[in-house]
KOLGU-4560 file (N, C-alpha, C; in nm, 3 decimals, padded with zeros to 5 digits):
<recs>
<n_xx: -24.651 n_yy: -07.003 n_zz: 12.270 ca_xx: -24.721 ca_yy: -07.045 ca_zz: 12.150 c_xx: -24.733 c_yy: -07.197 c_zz: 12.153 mol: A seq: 1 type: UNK>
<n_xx: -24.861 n_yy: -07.258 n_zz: 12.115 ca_xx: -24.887 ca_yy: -07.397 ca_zz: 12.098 c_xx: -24.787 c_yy: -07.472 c_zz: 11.981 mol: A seq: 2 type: UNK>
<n_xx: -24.741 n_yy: -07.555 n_zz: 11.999 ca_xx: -24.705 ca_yy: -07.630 ca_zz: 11.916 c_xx: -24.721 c_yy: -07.692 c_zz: 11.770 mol: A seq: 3 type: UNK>
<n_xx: -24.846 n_yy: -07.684 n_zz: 11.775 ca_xx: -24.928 ca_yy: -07.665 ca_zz: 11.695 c_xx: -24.919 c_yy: -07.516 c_zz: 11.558 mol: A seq: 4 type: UNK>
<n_xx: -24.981 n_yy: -07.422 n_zz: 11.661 ca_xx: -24.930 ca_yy: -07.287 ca_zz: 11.580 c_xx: -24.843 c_yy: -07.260 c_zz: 11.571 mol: A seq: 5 type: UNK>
<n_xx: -24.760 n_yy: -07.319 n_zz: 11.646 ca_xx: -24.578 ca_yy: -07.338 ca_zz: 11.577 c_xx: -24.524 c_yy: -07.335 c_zz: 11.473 mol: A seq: 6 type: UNK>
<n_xx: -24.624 n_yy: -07.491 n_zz: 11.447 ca_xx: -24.559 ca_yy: -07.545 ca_zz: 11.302 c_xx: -24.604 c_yy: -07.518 c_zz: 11.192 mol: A seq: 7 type: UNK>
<n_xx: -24.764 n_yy: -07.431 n_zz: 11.215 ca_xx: -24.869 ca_yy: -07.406 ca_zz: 11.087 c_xx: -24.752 c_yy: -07.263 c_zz: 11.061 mol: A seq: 8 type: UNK>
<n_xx: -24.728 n_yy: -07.162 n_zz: 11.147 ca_xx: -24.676 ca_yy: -07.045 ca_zz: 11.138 c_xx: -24.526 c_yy: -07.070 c_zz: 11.054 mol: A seq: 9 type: UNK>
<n_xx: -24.465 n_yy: -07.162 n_zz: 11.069 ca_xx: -24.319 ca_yy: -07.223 ca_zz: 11.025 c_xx: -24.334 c_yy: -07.227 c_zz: 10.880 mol: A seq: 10 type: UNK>
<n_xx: -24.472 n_yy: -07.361 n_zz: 10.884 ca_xx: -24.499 ca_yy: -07.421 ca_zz: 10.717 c_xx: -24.543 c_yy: -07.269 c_zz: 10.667 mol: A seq: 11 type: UNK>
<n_xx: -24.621 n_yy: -07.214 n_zz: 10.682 ca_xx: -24.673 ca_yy: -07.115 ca_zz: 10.568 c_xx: -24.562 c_yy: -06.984 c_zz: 10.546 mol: A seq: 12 type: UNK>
<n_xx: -24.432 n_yy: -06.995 n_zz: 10.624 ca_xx: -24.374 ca_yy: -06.868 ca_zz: 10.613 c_xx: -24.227 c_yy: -06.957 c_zz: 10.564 mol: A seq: 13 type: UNK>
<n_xx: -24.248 n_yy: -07.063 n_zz: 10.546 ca_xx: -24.154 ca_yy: -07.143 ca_zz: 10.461 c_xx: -24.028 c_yy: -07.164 c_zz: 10.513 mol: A seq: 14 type: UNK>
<n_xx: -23.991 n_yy: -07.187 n_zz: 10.690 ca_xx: -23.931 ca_yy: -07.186 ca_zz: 10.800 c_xx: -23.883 c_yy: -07.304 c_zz: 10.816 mol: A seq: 15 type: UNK>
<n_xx: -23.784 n_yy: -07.316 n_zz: 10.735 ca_xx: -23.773 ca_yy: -07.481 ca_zz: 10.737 c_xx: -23.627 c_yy: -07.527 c_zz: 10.885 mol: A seq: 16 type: UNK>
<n_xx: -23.630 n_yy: -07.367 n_zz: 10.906 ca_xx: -23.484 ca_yy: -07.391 ca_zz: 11.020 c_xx: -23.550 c_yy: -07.411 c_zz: 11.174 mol: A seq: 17 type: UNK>
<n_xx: -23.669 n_yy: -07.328 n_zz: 11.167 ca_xx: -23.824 ca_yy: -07.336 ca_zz: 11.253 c_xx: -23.864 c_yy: -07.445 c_zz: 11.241 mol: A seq: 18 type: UNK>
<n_xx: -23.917 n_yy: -07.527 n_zz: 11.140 ca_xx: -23.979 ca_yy: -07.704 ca_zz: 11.146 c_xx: -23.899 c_yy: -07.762 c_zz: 11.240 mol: A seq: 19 type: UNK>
<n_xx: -23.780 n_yy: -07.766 n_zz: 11.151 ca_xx: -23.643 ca_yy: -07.851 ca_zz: 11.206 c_xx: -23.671 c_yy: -07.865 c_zz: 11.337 mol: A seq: 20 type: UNK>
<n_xx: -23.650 n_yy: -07.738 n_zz: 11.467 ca_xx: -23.694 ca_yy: -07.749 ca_zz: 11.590 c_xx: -23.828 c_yy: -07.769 c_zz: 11.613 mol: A seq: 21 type: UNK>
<n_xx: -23.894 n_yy: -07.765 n_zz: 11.571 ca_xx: -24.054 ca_yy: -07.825 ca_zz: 11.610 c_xx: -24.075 c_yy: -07.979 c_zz: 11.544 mol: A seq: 22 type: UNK>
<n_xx: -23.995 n_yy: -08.044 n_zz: 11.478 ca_xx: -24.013 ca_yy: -08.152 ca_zz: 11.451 c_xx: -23.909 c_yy: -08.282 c_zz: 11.521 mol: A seq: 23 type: UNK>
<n_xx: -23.953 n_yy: -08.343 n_zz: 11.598 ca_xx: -23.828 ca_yy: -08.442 ca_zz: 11.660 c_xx: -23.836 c_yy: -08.497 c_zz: 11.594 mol: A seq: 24 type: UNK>
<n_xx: -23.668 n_yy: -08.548 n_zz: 11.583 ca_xx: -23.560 ca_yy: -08.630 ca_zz: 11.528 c_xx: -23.622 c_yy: -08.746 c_zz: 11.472 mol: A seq: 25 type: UNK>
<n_xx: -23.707 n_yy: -08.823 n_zz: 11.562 ca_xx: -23.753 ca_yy: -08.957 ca_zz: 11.533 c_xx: -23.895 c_yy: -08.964 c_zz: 11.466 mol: A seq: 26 type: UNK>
<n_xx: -23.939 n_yy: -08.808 n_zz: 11.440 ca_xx: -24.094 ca_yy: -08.805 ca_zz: 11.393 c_xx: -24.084 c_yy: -08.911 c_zz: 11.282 mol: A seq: 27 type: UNK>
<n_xx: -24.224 n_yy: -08.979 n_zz: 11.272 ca_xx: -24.289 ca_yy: -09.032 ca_zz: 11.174 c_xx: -24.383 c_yy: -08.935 c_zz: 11.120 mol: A seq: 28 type: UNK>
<n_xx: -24.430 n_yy: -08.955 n_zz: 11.002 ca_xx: -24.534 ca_yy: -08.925 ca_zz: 10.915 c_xx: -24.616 c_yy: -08.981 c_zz: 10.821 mol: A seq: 29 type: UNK>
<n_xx: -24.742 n_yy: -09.043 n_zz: 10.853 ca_xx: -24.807 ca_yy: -09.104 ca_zz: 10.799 c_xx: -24.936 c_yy: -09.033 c_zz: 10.679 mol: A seq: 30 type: UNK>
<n_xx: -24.938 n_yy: -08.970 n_zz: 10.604 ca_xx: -24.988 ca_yy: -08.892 ca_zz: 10.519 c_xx: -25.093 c_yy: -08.999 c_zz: 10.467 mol: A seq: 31 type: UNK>
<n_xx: -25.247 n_yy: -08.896 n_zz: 10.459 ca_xx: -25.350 ca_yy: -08.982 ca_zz: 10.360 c_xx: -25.334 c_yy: -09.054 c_zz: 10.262 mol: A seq: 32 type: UNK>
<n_xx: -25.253 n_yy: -09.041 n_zz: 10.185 ca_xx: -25.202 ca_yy: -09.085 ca_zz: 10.058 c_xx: -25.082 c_yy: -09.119 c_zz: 10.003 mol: A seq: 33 type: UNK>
<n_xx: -25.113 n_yy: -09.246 n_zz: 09.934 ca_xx: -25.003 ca_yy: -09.294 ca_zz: 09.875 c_xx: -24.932 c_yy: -09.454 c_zz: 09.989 mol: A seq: 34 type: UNK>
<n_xx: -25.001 n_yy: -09.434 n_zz: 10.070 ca_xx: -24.954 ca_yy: -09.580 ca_zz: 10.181 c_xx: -24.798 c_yy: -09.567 c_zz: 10.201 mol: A seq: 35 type: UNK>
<n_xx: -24.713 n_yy: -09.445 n_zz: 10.217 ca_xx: -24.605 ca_yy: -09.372 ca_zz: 10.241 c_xx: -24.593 c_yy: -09.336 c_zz: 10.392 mol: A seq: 36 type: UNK>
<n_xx: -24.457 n_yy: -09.362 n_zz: 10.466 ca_xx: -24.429 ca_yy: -09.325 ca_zz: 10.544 c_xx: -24.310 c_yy: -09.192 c_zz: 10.574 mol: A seq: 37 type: UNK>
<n_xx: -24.325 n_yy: -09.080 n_zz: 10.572 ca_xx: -24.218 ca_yy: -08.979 ca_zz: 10.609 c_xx: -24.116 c_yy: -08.958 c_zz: 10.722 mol: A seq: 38 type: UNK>
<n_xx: -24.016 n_yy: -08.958 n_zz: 10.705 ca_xx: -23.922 ca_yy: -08.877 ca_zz: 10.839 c_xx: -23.915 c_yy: -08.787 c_zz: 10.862 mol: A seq: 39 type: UNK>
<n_xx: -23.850 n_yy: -08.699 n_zz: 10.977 ca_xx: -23.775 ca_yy: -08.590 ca_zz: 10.957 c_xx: -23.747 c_yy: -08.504 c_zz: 10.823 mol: A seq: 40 type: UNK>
<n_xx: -23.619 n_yy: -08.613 n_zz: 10.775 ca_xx: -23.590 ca_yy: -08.536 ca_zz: 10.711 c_xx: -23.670 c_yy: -08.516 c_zz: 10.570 mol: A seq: 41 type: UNK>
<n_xx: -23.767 n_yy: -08.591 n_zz: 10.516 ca_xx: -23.829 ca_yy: -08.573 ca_zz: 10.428 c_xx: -23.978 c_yy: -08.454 c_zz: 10.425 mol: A seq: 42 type: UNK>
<n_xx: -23.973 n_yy: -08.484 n_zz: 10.533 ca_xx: -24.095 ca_yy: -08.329 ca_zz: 10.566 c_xx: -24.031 c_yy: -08.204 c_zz: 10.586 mol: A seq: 43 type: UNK>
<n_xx: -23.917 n_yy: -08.175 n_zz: 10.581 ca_xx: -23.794 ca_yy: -08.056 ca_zz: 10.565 c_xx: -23.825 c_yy: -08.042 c_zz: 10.413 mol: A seq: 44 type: UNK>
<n_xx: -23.728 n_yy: -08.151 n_zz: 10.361 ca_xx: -23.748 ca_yy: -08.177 ca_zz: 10.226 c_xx: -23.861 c_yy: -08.158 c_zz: 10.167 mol: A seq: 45 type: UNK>
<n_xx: -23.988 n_yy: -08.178 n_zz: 10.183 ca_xx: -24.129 ca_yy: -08.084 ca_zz: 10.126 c_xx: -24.158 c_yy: -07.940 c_zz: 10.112 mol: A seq: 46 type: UNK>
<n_xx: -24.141 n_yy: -07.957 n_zz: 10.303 ca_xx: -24.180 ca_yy: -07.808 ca_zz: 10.351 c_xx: -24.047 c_yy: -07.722 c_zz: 10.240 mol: A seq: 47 type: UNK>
<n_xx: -23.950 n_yy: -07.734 n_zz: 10.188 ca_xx: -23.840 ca_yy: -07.666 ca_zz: 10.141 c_xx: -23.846 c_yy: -07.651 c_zz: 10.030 mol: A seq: 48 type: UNK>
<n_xx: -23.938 n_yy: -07.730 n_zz: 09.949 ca_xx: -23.902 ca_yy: -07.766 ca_zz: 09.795 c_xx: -24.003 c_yy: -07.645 c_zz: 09.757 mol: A seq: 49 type: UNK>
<n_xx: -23.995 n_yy: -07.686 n_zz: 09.602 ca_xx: -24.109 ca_yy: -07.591 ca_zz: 09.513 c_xx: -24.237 c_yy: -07.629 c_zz: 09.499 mol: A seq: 50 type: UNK>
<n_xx: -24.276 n_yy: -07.712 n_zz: 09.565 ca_xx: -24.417 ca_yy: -07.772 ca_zz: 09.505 c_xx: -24.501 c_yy: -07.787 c_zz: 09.694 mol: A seq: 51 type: UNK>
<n_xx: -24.454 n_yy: -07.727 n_zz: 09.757 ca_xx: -24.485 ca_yy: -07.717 ca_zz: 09.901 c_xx: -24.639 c_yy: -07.681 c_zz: 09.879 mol: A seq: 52 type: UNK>
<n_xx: -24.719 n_yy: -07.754 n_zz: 09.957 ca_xx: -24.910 ca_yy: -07.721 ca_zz: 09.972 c_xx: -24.891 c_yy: -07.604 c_zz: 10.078 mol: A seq: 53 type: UNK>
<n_xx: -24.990 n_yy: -07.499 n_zz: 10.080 ca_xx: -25.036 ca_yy: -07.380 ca_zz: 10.117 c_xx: -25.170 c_yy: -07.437 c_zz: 10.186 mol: A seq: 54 type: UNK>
<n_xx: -25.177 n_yy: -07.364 n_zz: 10.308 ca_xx: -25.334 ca_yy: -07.372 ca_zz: 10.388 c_xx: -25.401 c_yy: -07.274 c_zz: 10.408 mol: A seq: 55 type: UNK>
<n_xx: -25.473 n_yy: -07.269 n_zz: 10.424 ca_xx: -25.592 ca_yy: -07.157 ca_zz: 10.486 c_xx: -25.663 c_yy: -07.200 c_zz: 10.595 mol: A seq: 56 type: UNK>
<n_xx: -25.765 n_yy: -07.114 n_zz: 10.682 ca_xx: -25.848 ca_yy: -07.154 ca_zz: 10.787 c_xx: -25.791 c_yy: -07.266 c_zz: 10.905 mol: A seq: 57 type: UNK>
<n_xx: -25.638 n_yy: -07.238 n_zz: 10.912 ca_xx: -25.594 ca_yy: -07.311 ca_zz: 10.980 c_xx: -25.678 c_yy: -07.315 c_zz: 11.153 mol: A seq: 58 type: UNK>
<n_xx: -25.704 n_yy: -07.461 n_zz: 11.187 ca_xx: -25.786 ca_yy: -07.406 ca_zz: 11.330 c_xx: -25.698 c_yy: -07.571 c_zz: 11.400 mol: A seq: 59 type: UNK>
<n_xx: -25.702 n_yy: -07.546 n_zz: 11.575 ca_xx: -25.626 ca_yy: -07.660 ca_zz: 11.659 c_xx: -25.752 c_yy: -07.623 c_zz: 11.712 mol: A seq: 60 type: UNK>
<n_xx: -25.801 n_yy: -07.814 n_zz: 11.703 ca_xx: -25.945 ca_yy: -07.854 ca_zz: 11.739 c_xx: -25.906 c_yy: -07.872 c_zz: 11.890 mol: A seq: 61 type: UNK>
<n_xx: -25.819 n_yy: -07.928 n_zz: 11.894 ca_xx: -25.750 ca_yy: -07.974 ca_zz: 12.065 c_xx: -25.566 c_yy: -07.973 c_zz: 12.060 mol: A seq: 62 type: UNK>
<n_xx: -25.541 n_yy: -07.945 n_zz: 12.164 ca_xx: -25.383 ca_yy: -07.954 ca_zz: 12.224 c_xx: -25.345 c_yy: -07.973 c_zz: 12.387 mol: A seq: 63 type: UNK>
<n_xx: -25.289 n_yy: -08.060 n_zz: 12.425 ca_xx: -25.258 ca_yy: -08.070 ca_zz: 12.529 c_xx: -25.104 c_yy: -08.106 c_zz: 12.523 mol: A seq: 64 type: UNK>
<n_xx: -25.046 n_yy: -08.128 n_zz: 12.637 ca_xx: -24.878 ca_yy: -08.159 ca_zz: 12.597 c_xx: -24.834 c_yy: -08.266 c_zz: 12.568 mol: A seq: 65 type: UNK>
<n_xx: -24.968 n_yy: -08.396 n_zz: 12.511 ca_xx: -24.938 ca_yy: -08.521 ca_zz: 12.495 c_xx: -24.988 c_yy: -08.522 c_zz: 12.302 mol: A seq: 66 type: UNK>
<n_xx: -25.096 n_yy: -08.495 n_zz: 12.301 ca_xx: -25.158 ca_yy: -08.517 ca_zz: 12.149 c_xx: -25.198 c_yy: -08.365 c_zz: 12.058 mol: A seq: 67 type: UNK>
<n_xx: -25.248 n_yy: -08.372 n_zz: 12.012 ca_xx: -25.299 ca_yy: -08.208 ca_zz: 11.880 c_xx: -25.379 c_yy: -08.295 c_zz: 11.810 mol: A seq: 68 type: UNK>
<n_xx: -25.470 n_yy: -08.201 n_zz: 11.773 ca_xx: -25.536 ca_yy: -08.229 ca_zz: 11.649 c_xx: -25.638 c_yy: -08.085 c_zz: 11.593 mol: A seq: 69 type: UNK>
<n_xx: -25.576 n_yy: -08.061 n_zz: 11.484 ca_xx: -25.550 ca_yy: -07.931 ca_zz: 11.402 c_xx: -25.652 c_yy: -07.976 c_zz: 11.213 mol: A seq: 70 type: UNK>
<n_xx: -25.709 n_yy: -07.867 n_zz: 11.170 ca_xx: -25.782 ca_yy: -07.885 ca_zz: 11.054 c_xx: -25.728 c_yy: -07.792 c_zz: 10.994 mol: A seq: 71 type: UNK>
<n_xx: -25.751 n_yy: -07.797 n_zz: 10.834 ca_xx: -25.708 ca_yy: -07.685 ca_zz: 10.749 c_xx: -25.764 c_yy: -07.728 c_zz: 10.584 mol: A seq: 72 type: UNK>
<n_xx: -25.765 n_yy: -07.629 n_zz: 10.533 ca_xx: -25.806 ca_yy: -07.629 ca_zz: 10.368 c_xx: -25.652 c_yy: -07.569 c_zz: 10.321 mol: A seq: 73 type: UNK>
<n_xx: -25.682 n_yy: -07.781 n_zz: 10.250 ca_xx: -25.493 ca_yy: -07.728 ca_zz: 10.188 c_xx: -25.451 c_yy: -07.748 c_zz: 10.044 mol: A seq: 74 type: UNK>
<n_xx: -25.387 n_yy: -07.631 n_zz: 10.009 ca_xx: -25.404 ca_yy: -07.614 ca_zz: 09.817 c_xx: -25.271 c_yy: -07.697 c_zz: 09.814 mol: A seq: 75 type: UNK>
<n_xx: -25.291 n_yy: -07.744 n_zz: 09.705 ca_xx: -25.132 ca_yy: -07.834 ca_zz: 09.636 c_xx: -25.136 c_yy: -07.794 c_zz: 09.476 mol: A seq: 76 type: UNK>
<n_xx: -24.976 n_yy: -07.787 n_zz: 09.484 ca_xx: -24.894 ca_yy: -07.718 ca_zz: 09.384 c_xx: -24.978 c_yy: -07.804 c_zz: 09.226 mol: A seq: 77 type: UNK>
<n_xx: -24.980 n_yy: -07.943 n_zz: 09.225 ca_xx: -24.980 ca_yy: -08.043 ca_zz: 09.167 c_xx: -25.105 c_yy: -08.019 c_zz: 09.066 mol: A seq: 78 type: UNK>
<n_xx: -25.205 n_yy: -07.944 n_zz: 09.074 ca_xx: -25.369 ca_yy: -07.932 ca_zz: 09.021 c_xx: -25.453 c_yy: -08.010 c_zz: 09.063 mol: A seq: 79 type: UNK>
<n_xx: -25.415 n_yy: -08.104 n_zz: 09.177 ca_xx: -25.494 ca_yy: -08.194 ca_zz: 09.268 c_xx: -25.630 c_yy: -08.056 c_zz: 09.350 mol: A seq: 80 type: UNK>
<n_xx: -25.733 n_yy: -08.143 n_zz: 09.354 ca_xx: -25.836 ca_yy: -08.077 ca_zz: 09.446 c_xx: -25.749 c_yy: -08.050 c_zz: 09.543 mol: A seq: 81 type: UNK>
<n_xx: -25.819 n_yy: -07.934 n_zz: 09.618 ca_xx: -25.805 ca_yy: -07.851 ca_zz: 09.763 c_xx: -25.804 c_yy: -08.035 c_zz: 09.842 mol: A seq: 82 type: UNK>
<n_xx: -25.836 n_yy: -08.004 n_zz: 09.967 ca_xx: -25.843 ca_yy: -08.081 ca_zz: 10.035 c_xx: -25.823 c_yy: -08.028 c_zz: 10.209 mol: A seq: 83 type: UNK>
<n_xx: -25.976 n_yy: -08.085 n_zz: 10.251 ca_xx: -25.946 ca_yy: -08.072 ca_zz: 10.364 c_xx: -25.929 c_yy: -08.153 c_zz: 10.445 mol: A seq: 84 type: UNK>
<n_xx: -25.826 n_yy: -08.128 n_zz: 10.491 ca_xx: -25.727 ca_yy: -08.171 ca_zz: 10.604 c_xx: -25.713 c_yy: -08.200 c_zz: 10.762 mol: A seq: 85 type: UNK>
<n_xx: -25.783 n_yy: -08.337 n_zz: 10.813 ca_xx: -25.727 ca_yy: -08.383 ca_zz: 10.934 c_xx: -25.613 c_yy: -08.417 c_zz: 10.981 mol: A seq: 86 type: UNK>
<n_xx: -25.533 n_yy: -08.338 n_zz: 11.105 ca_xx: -25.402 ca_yy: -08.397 ca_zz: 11.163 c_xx: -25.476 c_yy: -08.407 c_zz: 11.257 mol: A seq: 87 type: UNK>
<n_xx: -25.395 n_yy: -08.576 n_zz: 11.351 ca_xx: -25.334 ca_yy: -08.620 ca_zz: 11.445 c_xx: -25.216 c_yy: -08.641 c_zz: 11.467 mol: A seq: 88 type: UNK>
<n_xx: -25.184 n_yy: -08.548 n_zz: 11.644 ca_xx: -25.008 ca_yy: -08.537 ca_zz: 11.639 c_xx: -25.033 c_yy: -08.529 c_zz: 11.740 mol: A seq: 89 type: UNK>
<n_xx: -24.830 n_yy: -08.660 n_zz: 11.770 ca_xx: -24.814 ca_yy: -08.723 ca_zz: 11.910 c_xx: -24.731 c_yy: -08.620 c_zz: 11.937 mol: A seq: 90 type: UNK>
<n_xx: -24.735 n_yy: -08.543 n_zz: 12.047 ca_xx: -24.599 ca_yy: -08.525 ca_zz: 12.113 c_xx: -24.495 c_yy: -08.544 c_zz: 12.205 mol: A seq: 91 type: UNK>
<n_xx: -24.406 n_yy: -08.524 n_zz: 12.207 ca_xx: -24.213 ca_yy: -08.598 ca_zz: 12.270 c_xx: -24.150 c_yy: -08.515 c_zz: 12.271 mol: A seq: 92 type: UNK>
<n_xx: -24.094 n_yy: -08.421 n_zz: 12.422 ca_xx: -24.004 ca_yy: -08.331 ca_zz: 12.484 c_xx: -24.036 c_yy: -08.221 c_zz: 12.401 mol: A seq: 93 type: UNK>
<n_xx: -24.198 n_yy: -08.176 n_zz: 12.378 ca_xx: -24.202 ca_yy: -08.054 ca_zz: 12.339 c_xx: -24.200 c_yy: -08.047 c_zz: 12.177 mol: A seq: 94 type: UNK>
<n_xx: -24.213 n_yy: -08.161 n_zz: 12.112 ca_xx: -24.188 ca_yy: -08.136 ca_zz: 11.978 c_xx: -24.297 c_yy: -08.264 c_zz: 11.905 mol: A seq: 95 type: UNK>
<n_xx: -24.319 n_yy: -08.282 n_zz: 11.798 ca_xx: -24.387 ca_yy: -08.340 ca_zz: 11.729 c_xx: -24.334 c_yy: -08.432 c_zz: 11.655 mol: A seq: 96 type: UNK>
<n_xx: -24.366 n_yy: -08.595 n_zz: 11.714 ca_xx: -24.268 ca_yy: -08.719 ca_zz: 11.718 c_xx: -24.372 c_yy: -08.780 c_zz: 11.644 mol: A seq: 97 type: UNK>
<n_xx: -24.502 n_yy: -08.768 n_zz: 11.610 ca_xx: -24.573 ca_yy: -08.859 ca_zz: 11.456 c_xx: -24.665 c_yy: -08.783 c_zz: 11.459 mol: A seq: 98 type: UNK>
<n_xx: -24.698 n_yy: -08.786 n_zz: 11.339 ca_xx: -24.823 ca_yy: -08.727 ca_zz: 11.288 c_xx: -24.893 c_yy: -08.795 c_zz: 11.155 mol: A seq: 99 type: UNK>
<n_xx: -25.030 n_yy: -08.815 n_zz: 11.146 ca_xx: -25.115 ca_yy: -08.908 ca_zz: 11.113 c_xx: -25.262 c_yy: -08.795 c_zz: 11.012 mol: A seq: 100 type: UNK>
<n_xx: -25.273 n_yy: -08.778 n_zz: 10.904 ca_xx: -25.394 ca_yy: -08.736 ca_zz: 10.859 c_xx: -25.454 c_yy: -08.799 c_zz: 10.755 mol: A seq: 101 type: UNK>
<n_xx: -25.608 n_yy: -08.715 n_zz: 10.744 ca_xx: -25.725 ca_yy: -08.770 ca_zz: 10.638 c_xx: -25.760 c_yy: -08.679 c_zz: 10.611 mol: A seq: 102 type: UNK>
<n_xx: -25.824 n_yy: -08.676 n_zz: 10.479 ca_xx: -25.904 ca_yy: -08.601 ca_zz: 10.439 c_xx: -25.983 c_yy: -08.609 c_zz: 10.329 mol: A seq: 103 type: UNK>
<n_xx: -26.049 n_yy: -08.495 n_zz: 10.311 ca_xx: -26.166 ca_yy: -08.509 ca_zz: 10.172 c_xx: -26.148 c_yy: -08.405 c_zz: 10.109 mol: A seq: 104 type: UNK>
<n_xx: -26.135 n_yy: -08.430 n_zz: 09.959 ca_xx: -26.101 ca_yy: -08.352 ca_zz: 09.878 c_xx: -26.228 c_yy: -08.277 c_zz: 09.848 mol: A seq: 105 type: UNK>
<n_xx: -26.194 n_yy: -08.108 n_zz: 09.804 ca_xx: -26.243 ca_yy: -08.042 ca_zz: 09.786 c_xx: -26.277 c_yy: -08.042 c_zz: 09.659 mol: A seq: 106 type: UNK>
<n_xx: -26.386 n_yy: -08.001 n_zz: 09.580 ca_xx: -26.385 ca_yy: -07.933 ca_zz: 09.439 c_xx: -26.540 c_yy: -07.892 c_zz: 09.356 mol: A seq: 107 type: UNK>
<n_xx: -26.537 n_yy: -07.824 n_zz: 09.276 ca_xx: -26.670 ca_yy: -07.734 ca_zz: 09.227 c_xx: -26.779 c_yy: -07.864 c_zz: 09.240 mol: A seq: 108 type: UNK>
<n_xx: -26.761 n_yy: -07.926 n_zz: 09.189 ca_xx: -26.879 ca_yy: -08.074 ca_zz: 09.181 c_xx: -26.874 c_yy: -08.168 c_zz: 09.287 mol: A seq: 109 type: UNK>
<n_xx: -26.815 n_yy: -08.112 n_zz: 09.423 ca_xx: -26.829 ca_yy: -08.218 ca_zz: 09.513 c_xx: -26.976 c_yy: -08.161 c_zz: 09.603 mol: A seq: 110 type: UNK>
<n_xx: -27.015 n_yy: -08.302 n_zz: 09.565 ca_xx: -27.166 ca_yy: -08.297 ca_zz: 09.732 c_xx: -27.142 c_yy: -08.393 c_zz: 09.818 mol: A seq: 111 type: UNK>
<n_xx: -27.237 n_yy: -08.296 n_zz: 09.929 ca_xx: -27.237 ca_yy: -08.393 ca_zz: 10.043 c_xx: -27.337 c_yy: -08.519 c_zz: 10.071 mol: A seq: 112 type: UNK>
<n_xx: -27.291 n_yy: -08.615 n_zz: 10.059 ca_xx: -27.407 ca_yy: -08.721 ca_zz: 10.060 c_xx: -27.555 c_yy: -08.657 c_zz: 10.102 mol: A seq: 113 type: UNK>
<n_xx: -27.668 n_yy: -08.712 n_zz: 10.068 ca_xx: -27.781 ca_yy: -08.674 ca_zz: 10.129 c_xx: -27.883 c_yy: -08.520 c_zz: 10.117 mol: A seq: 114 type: UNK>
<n_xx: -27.779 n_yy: -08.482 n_zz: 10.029 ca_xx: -27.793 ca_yy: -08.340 ca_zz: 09.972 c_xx: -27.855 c_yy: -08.320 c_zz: 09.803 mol: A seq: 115 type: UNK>
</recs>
């Protein structure tokens, strides 16, 4: 299994003993929002809590044994728009040592420029 579908399969089945090993020790996390940096242990701490975001249409655009980059439509607990979801992720001895996303929020009144 990709690394990748590793960790989507972990997060949505709420596998936080599963992250743990798919996430190295030294991961960073740089999230769209908020100009916040995550560790380890604070993406446990998400993936674990009550207010954890849910995905759908999870797809890995690319993977090789150096980088990933994975899309998804992701609901949050919060009443924030959907949002879809770009990752970029480095990987280190098999596990996922930073990861980097963007995205654009979803919702009934959003258009696409030019439309």
């Amino acid at each position: 299994m990709s690394i990748i579908a590793a960790y989507n399969e972990a997060w949505d089945n709420g596998n936080v003993d599963a992250l743990a090993n798919i996430i190295h020790d030294e991961c960073i996390f740089n999230p769209h929002v908020g100009g916040i940096t995550m560790s380890k242990a604070d993406i446990l701490g998400f993936a674990g809590g009550e207010n954890t975001p849910t995905s759908e249409h999870n797809r890995i655009l690319f993977e090789n044994d150096e980088v990933g980059v994975a899309h998804s439509i992701v609901h949050f607990a919060n009443n924030s728009d959907s949002e879809a979801v770009l990752s970029f992720m480095r990987f280190k001895d098999g596990k996922i040592i930073s990861m980097e996303t963007g995205a654009t929020p979803l919702s009934d009144d959003y258009k696409l420029i030019g439309n």
